[in-house]
N, CA, C and O atoms as CSV, one atom per row, in Angstrom:
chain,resi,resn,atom,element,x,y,z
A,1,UNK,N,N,-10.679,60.321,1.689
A,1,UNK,CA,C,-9.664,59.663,0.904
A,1,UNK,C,C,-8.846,58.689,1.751
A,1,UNK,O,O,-8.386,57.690,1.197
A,2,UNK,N,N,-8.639,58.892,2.993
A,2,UNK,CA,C,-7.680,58.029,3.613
A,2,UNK,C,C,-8.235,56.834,4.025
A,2,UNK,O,O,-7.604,55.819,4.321
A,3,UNK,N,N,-9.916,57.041,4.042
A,3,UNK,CA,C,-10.427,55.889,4.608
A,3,UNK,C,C,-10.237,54.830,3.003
A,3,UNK,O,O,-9.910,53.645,2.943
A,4,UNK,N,N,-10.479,55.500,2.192
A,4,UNK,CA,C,-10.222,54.415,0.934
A,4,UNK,C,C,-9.332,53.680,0.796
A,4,UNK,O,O,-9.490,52.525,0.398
A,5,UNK,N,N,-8.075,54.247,1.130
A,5,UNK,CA,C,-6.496,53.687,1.144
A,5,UNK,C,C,-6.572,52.366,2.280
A,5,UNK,O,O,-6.142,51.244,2.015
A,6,UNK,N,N,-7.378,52.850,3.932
A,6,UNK,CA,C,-7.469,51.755,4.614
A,6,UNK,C,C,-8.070,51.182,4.122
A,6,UNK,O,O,-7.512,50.262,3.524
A,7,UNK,N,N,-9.192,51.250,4.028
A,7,UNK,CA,C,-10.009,49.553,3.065
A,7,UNK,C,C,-9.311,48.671,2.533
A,7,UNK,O,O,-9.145,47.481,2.798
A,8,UNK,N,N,-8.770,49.573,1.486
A,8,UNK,CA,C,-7.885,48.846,0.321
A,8,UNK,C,C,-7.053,48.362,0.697
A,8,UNK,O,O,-6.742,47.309,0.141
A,9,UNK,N,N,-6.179,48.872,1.909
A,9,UNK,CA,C,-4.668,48.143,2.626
A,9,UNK,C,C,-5.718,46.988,3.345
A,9,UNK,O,O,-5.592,45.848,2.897
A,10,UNK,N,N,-6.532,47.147,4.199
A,10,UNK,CA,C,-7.493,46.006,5.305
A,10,UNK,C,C,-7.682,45.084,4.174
A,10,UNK,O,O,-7.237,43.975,4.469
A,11,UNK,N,N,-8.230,45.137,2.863
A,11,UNK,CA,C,-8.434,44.332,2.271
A,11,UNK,C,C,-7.593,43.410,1.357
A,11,UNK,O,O,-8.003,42.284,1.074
A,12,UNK,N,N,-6.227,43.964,0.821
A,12,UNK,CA,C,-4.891,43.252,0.645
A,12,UNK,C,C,-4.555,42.288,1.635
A,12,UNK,O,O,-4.321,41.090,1.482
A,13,UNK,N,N,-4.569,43.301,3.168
A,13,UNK,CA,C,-3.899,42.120,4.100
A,13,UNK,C,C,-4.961,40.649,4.449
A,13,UNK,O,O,-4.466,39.548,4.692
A,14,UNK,N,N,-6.301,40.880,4.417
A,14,UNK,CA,C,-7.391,39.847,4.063
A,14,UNK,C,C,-6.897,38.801,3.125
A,14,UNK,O,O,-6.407,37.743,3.520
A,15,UNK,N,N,-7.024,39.091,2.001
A,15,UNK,CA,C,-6.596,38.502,1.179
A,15,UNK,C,C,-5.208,37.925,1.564
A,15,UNK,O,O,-5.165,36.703,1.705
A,16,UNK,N,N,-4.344,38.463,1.708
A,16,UNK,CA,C,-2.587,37.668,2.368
A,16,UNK,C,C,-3.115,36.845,3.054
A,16,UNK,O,O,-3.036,35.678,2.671
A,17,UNK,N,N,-3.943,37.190,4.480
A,17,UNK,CA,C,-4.243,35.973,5.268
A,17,UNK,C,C,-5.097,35.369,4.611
A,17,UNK,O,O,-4.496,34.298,4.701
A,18,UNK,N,N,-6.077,35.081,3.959
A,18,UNK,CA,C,-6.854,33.962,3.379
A,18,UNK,C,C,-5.579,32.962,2.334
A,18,UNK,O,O,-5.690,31.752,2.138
A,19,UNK,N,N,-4.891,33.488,2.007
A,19,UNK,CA,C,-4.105,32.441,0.786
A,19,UNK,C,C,-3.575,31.933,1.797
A,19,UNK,O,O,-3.876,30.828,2.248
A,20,UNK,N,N,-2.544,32.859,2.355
A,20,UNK,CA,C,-1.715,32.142,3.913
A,20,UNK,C,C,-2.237,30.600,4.465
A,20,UNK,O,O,-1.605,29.543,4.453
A,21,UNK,N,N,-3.513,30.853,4.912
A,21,UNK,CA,C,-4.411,30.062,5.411
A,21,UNK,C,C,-4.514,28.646,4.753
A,21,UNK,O,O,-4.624,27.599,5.391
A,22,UNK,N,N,-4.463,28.757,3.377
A,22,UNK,CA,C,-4.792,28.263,2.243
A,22,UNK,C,C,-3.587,27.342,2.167
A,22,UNK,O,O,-3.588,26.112,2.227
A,23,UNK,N,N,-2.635,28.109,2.035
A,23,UNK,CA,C,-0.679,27.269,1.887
A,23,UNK,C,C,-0.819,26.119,3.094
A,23,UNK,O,O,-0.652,24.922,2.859
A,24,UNK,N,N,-1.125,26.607,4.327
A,24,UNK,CA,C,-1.258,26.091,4.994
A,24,UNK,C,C,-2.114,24.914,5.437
A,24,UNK,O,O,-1.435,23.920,5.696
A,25,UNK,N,N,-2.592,24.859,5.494
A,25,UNK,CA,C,-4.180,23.869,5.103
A,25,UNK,C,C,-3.135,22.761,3.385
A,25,UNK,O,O,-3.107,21.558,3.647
A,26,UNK,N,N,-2.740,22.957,2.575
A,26,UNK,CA,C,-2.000,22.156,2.066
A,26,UNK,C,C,-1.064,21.568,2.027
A,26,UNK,O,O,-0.852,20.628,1.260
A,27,UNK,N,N,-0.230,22.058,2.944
A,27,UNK,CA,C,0.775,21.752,3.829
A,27,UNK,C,C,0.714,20.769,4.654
A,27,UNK,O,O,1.662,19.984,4.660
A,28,UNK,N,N,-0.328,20.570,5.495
A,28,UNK,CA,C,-1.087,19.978,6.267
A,28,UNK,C,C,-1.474,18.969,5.498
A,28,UNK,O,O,-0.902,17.989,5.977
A,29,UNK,N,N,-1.969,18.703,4.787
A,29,UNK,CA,C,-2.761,17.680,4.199
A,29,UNK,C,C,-1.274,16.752,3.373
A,29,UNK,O,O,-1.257,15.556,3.662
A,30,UNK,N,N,-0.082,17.247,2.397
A,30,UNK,CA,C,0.791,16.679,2.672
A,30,UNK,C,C,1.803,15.985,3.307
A,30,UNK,O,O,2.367,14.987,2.857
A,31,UNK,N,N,2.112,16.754,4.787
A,31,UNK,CA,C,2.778,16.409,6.324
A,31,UNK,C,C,1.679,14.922,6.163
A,31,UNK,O,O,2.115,13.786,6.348
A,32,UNK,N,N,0.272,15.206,5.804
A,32,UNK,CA,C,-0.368,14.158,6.650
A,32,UNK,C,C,-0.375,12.486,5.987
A,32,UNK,O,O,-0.360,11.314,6.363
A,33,UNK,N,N,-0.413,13.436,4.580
A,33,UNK,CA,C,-0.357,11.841,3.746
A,33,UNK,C,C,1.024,11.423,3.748
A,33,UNK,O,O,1.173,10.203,3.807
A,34,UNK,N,N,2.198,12.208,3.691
A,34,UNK,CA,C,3.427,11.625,4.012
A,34,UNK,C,C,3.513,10.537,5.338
A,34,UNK,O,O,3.844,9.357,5.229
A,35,UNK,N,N,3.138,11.212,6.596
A,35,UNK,CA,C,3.159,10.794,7.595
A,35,UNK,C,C,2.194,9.367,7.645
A,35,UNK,O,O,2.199,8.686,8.671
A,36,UNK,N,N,1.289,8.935,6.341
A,36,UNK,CA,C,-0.085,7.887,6.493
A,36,UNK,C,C,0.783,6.944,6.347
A,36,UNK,O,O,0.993,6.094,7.212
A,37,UNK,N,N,1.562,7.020,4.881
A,37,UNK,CA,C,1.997,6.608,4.166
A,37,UNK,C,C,3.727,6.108,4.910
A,37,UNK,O,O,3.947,5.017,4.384
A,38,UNK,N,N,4.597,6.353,5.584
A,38,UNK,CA,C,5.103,6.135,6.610
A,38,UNK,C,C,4.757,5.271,7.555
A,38,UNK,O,O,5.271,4.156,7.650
A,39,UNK,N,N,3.999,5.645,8.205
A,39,UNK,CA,C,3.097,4.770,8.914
A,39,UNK,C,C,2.669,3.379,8.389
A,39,UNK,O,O,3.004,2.323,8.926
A,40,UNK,N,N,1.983,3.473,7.415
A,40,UNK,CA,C,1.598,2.281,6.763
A,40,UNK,C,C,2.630,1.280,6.584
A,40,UNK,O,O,2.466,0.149,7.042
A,41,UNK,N,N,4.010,1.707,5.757
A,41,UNK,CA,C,5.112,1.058,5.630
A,41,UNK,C,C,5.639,0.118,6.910
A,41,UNK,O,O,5.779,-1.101,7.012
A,42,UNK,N,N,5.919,1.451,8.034
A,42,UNK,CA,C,6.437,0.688,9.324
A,42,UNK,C,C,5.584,-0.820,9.592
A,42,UNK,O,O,5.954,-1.976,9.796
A,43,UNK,N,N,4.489,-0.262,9.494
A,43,UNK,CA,C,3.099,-1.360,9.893
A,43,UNK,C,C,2.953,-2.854,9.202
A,43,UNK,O,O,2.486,-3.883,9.690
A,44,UNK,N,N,3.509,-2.614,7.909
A,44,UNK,CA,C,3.732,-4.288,6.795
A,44,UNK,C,C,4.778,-4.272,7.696
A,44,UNK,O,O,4.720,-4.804,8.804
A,45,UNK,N,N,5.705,-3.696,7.268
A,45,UNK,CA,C,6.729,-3.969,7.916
A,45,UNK,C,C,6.963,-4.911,9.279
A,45,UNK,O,O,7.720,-5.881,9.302
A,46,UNK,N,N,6.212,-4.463,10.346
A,46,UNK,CA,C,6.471,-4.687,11.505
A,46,UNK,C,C,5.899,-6.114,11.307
A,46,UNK,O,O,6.435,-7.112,11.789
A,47,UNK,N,N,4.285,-6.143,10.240
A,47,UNK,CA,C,3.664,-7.240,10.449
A,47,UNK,C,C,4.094,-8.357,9.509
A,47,UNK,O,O,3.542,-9.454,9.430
A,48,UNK,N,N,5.199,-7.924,8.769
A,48,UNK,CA,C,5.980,-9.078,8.102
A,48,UNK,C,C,7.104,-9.675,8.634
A,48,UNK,O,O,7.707,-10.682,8.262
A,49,UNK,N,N,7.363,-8.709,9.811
A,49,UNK,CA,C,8.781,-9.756,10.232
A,49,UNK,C,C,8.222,-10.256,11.841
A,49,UNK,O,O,9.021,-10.656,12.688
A,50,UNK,N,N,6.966,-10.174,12.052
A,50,UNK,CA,C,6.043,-11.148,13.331
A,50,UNK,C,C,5.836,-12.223,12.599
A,50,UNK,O,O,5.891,-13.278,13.231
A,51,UNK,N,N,5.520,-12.332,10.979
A,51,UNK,CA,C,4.874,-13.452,10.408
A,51,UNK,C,C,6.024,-14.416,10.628
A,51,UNK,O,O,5.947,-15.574,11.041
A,52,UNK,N,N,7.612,-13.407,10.114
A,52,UNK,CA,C,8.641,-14.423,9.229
A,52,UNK,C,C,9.589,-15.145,10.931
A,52,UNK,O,O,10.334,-16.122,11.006
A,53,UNK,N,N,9.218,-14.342,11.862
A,53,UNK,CA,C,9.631,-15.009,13.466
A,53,UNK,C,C,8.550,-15.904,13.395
A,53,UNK,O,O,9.157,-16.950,13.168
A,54,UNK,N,N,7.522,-16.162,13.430
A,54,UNK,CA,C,6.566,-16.722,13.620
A,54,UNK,C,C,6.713,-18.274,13.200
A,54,UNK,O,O,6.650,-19.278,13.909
A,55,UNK,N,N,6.934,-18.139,11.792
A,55,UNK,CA,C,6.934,-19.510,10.976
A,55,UNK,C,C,8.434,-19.806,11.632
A,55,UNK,O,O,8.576,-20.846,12.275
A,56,UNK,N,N,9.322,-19.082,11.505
A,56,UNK,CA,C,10.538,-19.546,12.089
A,56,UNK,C,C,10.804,-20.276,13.255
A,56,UNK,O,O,11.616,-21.194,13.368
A,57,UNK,N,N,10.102,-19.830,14.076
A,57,UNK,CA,C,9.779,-20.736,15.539
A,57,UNK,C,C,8.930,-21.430,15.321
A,57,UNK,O,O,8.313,-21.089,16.330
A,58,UNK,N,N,8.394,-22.037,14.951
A,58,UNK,CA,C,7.001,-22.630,14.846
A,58,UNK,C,C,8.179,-23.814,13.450
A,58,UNK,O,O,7.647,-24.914,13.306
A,59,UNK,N,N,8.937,-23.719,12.957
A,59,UNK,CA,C,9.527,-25.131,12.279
A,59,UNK,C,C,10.791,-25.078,13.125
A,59,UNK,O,O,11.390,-26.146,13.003
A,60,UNK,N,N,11.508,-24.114,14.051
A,60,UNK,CA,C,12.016,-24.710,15.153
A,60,UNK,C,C,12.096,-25.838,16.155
A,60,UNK,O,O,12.789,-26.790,16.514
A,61,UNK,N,N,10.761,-25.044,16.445
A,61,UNK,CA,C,9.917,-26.375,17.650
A,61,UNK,C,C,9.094,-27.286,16.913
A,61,UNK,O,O,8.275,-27.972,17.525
A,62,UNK,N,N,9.251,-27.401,15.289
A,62,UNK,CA,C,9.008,-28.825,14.808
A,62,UNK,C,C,9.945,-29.518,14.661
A,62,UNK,O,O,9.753,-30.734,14.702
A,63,UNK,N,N,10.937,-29.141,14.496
A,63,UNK,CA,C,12.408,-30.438,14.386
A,63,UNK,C,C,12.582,-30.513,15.993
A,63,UNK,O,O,12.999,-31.603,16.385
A,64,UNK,N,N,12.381,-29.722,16.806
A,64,UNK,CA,C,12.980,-30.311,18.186
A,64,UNK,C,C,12.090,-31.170,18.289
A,64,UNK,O,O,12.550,-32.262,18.622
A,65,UNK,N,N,10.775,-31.147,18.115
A,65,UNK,CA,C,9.721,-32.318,18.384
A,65,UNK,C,C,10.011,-33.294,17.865
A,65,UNK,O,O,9.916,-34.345,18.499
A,66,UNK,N,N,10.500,-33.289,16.432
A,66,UNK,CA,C,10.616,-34.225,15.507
A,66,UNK,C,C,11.928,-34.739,16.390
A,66,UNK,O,O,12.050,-35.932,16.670
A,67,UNK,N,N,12.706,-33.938,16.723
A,67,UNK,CA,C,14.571,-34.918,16.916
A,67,UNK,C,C,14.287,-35.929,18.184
A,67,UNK,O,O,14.755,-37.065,18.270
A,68,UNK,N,N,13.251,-35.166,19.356
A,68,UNK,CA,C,13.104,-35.624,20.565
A,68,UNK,C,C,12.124,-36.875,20.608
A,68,UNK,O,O,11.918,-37.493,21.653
A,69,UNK,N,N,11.535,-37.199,19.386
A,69,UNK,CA,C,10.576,-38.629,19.489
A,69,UNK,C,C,11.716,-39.403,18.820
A,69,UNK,O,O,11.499,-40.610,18.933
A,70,UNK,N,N,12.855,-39.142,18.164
A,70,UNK,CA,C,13.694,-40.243,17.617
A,70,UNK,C,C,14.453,-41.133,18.779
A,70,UNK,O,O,15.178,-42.075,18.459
């Protein structure tokens, strides 16, 4: 009889750790798409304000060109 009770307890706590496992592993996969998705943002981000320096200097040093042939 007692060995039945262990089974049955060994096999509850199985089960706890497999869902456990489970929470986890989804957890994970949220952290991760949060974190993509973050990422991604910074990344326009970063690569929209290289564009908007970019053009900005670049019609800078066209009026100085332009002022310095007058």
């Amino acid at each position: 009889m007692n060995m039945k009770i262990f089974q049955a307890i060994l096999g509850v706590i199985s089960i706890c750790i497999l869902l456990g496992c489970a929470e986890l592993k989804d957890t994970g996969e949220t952290i991760g798409e949060g974190t993509k998705d973050v990422a991604t943002s910074i990344g326009h981000a970063s690569r929209d304000a290289a564009k908007s320096i970019g053009k900005n200097t670049k019609k800078v040093v066209s009026d100085i060109n332009d002022n310095s042939e007058e």
